[in-house]
ZAMARGU-4260 file (C-alpha; in steps of 0.2 Angstrom, whole numbers, plus 5000, padded with zeros to 4 digits):
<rodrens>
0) 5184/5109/5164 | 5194/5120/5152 | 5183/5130/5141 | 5194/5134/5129 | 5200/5116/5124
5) 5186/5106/5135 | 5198/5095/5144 | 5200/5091/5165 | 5213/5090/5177 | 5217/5076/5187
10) 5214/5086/5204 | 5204/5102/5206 | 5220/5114/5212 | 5222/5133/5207 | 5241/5127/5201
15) 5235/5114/5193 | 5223/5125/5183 | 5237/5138/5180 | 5249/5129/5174 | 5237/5119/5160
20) 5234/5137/5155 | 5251/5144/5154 | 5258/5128/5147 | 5242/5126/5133 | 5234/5142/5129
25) 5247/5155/5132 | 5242/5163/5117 | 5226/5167/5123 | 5231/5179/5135 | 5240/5188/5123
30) 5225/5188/5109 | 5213/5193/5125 | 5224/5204/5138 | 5219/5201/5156 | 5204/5214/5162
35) 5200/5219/5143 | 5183/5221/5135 | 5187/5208/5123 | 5191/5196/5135 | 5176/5196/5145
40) 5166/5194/5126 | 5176/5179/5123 | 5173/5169/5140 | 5155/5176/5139 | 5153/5167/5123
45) 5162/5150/5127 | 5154/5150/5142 | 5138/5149/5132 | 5143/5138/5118 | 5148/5126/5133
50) 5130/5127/5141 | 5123/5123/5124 | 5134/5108/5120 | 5127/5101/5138 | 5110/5103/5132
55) 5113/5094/5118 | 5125/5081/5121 | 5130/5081/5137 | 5113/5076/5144 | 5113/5060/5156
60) 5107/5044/5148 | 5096/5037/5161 | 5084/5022/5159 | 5071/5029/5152 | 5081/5041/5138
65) 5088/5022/5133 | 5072/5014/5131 | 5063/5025/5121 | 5080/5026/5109 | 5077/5009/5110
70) 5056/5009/5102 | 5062/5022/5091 | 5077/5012/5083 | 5063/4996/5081 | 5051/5008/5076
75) 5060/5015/5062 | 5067/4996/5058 | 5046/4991/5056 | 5043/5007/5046 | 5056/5001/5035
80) 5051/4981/5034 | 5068/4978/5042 | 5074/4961/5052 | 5078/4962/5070 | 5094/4959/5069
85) 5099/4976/5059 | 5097/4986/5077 | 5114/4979/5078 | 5119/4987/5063 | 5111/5006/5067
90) 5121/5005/5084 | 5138/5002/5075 | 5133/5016/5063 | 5131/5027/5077 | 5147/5025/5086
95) 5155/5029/5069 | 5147/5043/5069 | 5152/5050/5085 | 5168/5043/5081 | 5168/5055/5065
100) 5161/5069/5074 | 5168/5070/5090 | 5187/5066/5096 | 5195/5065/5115 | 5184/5064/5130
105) 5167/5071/5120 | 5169/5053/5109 | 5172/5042/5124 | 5156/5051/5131 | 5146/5049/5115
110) 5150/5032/5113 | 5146/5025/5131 | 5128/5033/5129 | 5125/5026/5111 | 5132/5008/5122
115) 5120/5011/5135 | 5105/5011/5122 | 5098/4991/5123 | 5100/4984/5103 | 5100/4967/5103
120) 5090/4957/5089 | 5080/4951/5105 | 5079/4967/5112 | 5071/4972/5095 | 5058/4958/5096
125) 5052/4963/5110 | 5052/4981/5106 | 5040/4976/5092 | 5029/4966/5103 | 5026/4983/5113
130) 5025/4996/5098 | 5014/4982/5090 | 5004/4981/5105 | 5003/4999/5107 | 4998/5003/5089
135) 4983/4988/5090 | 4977/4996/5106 | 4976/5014/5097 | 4964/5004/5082 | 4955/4995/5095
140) 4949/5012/5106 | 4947/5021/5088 | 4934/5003/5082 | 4924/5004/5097 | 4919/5024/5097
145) 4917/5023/5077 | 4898/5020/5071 | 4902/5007/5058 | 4918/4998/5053 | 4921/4989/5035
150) 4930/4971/5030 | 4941/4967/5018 | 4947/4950/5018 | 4958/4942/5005 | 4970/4926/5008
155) 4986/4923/5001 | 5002/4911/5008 | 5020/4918/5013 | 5036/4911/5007 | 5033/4896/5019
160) 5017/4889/5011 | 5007/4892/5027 | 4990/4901/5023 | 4988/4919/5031 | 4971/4926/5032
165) 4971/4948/5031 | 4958/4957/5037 | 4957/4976/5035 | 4947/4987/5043 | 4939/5004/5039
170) 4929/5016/5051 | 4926/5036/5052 | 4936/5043/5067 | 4924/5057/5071 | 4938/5063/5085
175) 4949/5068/5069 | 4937/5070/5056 | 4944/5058/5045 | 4941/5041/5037 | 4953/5027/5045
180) 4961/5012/5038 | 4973/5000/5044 | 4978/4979/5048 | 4964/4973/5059 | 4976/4956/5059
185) 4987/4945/5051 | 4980/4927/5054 | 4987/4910/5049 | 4976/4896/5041 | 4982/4879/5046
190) 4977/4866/5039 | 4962/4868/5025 | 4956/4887/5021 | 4937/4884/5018 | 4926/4899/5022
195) 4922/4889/5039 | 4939/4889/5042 | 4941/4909/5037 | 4923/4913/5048 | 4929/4907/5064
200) 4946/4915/5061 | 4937/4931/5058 | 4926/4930/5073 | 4942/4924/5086 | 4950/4939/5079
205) 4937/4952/5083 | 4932/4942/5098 | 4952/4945/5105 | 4950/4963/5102 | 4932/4967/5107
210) 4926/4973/5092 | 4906/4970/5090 | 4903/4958/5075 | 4886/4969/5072 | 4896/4985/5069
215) 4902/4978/5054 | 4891/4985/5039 | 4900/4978/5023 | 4914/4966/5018 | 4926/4967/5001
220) 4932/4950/4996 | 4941/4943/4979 | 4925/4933/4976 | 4933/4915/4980 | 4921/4901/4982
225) 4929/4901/5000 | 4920/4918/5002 | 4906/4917/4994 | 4899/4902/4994 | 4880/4899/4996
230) 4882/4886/5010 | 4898/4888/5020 | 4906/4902/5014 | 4914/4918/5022 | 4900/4930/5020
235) 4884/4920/5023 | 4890/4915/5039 | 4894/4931/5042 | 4876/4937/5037 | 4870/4927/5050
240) 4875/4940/5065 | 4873/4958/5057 | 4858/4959/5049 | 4860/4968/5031 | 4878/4965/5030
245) 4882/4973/5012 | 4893/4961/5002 | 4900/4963/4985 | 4914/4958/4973 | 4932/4967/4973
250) 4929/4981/4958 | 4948/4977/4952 | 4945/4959/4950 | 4929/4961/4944 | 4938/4972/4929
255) 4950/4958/4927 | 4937/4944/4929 | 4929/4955/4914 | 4944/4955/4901 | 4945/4937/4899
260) 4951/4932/4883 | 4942/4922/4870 | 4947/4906/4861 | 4958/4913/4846 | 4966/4927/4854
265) 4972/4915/4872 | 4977/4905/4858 | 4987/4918/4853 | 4994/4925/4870 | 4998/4904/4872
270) 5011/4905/4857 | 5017/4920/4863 | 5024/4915/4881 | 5029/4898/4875 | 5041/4909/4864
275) 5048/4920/4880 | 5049/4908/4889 | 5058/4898/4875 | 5070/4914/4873 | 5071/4918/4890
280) 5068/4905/4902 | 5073/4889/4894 | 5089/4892/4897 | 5103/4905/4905 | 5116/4904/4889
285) 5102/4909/4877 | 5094/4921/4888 | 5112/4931/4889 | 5113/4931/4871 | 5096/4934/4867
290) 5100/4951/4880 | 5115/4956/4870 | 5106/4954/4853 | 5096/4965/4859 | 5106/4977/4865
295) 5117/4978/4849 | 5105/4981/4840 | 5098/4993/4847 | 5080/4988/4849 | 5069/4997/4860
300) 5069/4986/4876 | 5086/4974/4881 | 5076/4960/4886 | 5058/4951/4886 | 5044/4950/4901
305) 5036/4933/4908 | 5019/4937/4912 | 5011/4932/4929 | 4993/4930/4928 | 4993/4932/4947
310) 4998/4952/4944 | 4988/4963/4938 | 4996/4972/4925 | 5006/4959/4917 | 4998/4953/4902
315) 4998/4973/4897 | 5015/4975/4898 | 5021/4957/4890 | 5012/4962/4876 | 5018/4980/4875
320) 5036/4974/4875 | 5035/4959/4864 | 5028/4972/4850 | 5041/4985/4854 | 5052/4968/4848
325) 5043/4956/4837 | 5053/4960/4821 | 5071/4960/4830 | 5065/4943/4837 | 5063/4936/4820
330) 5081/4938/4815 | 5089/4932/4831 | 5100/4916/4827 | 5090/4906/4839 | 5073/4907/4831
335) 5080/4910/4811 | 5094/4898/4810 | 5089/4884/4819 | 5083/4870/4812 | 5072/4862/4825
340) 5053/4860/4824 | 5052/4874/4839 | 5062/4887/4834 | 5052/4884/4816 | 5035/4886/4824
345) 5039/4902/4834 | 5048/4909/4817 | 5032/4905/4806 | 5021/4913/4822 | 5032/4929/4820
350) 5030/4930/4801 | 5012/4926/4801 | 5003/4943/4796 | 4986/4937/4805 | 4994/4931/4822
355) 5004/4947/4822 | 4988/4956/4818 | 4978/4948/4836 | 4995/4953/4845 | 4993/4971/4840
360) 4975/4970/4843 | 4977/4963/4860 | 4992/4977/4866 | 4980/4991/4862 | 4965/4986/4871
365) 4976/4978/4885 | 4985/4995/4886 | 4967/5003/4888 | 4963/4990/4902 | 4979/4995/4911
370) 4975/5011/4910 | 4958/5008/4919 | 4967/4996/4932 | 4980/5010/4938 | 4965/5021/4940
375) 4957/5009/4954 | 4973/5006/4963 | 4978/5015/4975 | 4974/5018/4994 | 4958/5024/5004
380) 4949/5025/4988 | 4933/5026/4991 | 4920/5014/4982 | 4910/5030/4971 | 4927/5037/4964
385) 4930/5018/4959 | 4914/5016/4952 | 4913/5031/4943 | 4928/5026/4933 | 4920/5010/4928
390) 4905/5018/4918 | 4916/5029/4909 | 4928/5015/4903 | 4911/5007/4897 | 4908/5023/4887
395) 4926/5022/4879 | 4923/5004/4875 | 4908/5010/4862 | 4920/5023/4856 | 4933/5008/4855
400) 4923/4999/4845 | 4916/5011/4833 | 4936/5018/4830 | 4942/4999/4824 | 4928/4999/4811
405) 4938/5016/4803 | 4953/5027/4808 | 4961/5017/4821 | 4965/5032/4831 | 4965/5020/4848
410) 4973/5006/4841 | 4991/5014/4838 | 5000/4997/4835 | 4985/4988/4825 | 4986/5005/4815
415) 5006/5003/4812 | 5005/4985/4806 | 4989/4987/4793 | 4989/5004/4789 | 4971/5006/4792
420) 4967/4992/4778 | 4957/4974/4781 | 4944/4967/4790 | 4943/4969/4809 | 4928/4959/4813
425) 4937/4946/4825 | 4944/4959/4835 | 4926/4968/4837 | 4919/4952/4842 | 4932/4954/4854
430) 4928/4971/4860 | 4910/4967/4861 | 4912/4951/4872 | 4921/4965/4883 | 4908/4978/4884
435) 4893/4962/4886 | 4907/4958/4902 | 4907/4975/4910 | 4887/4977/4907 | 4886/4960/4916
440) 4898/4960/4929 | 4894/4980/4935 | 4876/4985/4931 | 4871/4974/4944 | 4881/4983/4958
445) 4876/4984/4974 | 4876/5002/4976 | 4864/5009/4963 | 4869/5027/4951 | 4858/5037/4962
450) 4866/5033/4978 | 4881/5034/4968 | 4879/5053/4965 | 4871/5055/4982 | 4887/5052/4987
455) 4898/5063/4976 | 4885/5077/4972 | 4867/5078/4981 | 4862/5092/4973 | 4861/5082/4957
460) 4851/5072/4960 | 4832/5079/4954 | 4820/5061/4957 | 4820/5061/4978 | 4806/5047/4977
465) 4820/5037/4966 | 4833/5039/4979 | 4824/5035/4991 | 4819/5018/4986 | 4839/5015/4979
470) 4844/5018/4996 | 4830/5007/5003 | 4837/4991/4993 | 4853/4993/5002 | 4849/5000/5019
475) 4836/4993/5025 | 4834/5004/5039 | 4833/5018/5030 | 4815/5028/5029 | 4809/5033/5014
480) 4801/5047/5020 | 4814/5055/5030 | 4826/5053/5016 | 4816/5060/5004 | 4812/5078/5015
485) 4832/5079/5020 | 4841/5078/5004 | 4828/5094/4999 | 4836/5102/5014 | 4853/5102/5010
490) 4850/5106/4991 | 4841/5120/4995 | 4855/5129/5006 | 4868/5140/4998 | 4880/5141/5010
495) 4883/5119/5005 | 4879/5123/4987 | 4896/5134/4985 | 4906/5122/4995 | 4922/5117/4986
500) 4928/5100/4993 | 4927/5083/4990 | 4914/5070/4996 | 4924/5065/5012 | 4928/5085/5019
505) 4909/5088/5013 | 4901/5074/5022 | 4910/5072/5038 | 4915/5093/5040 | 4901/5100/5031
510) 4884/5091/5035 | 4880/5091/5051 | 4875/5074/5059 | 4860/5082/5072 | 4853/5088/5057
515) 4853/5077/5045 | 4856/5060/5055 | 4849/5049/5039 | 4858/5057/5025 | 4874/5058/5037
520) 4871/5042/5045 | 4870/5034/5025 | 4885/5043/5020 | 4897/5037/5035 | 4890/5019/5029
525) 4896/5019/5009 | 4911/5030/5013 | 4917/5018/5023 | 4916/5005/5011 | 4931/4997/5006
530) 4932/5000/4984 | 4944/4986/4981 | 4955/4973/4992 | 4969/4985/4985 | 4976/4987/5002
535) 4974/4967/5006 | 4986/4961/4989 | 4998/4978/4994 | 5000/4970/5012 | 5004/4953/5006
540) 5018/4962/4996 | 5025/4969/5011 | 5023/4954/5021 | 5034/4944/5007 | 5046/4958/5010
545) 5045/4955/5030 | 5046/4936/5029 | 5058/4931/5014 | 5070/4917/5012 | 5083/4926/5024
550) 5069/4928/5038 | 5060/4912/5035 | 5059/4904/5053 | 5048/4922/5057 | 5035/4917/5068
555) 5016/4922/5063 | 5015/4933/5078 | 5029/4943/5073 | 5024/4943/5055 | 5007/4950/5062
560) 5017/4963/5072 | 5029/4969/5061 | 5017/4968/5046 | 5006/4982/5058 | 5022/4993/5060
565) 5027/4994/5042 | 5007/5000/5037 | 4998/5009/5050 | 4994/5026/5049 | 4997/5025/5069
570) 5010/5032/5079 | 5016/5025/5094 | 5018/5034/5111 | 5035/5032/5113 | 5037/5042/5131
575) 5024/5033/5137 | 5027/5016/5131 | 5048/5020/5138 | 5039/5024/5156 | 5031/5008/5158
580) 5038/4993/5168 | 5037/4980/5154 | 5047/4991/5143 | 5060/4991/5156 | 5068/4974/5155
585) 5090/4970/5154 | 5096/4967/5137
</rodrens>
């Protein structure tokens, strides 16, 4: 091969050679003279830039290079919650890209090796089944070394109305240090979806991957009837093979559960949609024109919200948007220049001082409540720094409800539409049904404030014998006694007291297990507990995603495989899994 221009003869013969160098690159001789120091640089070096270009793209592409091009293309199509078929795609994207990049013999190279990597949609699929396979493997050893592992179980259907059961998992890897969390399994429901139905699932499930049912500590569920009911639901039968299984109430629902609206104001928030959706759903001519109204004049959104109570942060944002609004709503043609009975009602509903007073009342404390929810989202969350934000959202409801008896200063839109004038007793009943709903949906929490702050600071905590019988309530195996002499231990040392971390890094690097096996043993146990089903409703978002109306005929097993790829925190051994014989197959 030339070095100069990287082309080949068609036979190997010194005259051959010599006359594709006279004929090509007689300019070269005269740039480098024959037996000059310059000329032996310049060959040194393109004799080098050739060794490097082999390295890199000139390596053979034997079975096993192929194959692991193969997992990686699938893997990245999982990470990405793409369809099989778009390995296809990634192939022809790369033989343009070589086609860009190189030209003569280098592209033809290039482009039989990117040929030679198997792409199909079927190959894909079963791509997936291996990565999937390999990625539940990794979860399974990492369950059965951990201690404890924690549930959280929530059901919801996919775009074919076939009920799928998700069960997350939760355990300390003591190998890394860290708390993990990931997809136990994706299950479907066929049929009815009682808690019977949802128990034997459950136990199948960690039957298959030879996880122990009694390692399982706690359980995080939405509160369904179907979970916890007294008789056949989720958890009791569950309670009936680990003994003290530790149960409660996801802290997000219960905070939505807690803002339920009275009487006069879901009266209110009734009129209200009725009005979007007579604006904005009722039909496509008058939601175009209600959009452009908007836009000319220049109102401060283009267009109207439909709230889903099934989302969390709807009603919040309905209402936020409807105020930004209300007074360019009351001259649009459709609601002031009709003349029929429903487009008089909605016009007398936006004129109506009181009505629009309960709007504004109910977009400030739902902004508030919105606030509170974003805190609790969010992933591997642990159940104290969710519970620590629900007593101090508590404390700014009694601050809530002194402000709307005299300046207003949280209530921004109720302060704009009154100018701090009239009577506000309605909306402090309303504020008060609230506060009576957090008091009685959260003081009863399983975990109680002392083993709350055992968690996030030990050395606060001044009443051992108090402790101690907190964390008797919940852990039965716990002993008083011992708890009580090894929390002194660690608040008495210096070297823990100056520590500057967070509760996971303190108790799973800084206490040491041997030495205090309770307190360490205790802490594994809460820390592990799931907060909220967060990461169940996340997952069932993704798997809409996975399994839309384009992908549809998607089985459940590969809704349960590529539902793994696109979450876990795993990473699959590609070398490994492209050594193996099953991964070896024709394509």
């Amino acid at each position: 091969m030339c070095l100069i221009c990287n082309s080949t003869v068609a036979l190997v013969k010194s005259e051959n050679l010599k006359r594709h160098y006279l004929k090509e690159h007689r300019e070269f001789e005269e740039t480098f003279p024959h037996d000059s120091e310059l000329r032996k640089k310049e060959i040194t070096r393109l004799k080098k830039s050739y060794e490097t270009s082999s390295k890199i793209f000139v390596k053979s592409m034997t079975q096993q290079i192929a194959t692991e091009c193969s997992l990686r293309v699938a893997w990245v199509l999982g990470k990405h919650k793409k369809p099989f078929s778009d390995a296809e795609i990634i192939k022809e994207c790369l033989t343009e890209v070589m086609g860009a990049m190189f030209e003569g013999k280098e592209k033809e190279e290039m482009t039989a090796k990117i040929n030679q990597i198997p792409l199909s949609d079927a190959t894909a699929t079963r791509r997936t089944e291996i990565l999937a396979g390999d990625l539940s493997k990794l979860l399974c050893d990492g369950i059965k070394n951990a201690e404890c592992i924690s549930l959280a179980v929530d059901e919801s259907t996919d775009t074919t109305d076939n009920a799928q059961l998700l069960v997350f998992v939760r355990y300390y890897d003591e190998e890394k240090g860290e708390f993990i969390e990931d997809v136990l399994s994706l299950a479907n429901l066929s049929g009815q979806t009682r808690g019977e139905d949802s128990y034997k699932t459950i136990s199948e499930m960690l039957n298959e991957k030879g996880i122990d049912l009694k390692k399982v500590v706690s359980i995080a569920t939405d509160g369904a009837p179907a979970m916890l009911g007294r008789e056949k639901g989720l958890v009791p039968r569950l309670r009936e093979h680990p003994a003290g299984l530790i149960s409660y109430h996801c802290i997000i629902h219960l905070s939505v559960l807690c803002a339920s609206l009275g009487e006069v104001y879901s009266e209110i928030m009734t009129t209200m949609m009725k009005l979007i959706n007579f604006l904005g759903a009722s039909s496509a001519l008058q939601h175009r024109l209600l959009r452009t109204f908007l836009t000319e004049v220049d109102a401060a959104f283009d267009d109207l919200l439909v709230h889903n109570n099934v989302r969390w942060l709807s009603k919040g944002r309905v209402l936020e948007r409807f105020w930004a609004v209300r007074e360019e709503l009351q001259v649009f043609p459709s609601v002031s220049q009709q003349n029929s009975a429903k487009a008089k009602q909605f016009l007398e509903f936006l004129q109506n001082a009181g009505k629009m007073e309960a709007v504004a009342c109910l977009a400030d404390i739902t902004s508030h409540l919105n606030d509170l929810n974003l805190k609790l989202q969010g992933k591997k969350n642990t159940v104290c720094e969710l519970m620590s934000e629900v007593p101090a959202f508590q404390r700014k409801l009694e601050l809530f409800k002194s402000d709307i008896q005299e300046e207003l200063l949280h209530f921004p839109k109720l302060l704009e539409l009154t100018k701090g004038e009239g009577d506000h007793q309605c909306h402090l009943e309303f504020l008060e049904k609230l506060i009576a709903n957090f008091k009685t949906r959260f003081d009863g929490f399983i975990l109680g404030k002392q083993v709350l702050l055992f968690i996030e600071n030990p050395f606060l905590i001044r009443n051992v014998s108090v402790f101690s019988a907190e964390a008797k309530q919940v852990f039965p195996w716990a002993r008083a006694a011992s708890l009580q002499t090894e929390l002194i231990d660690p608040q008495e040392s210096v070297a823990l007291k100056e520590a500057q971390c967070d509760a996971i890094t303190f108790w799973s690097k800084l206490v040491i297990p041997s030495k205090f096996p309770l307190l360490h043993k205790m802490a594994c146990h809460i820390l592990t507990m799931f907060g909220s089903t967060y990461s169940c409703e996340s997952a069932f978002s993704t798997m809409n995603i996975v399994k839309n109306k384009y992908s549809s005929r998607l089985t459940n097993e590969h809704l349960d495989q590529c539902l793994r790829l696109a979450i876990t925190p795993f990473v699959p051994k590609f070398k490994v899994l492209a050594s193996t014989p099953r991964a070896q197959f024709s394509h």
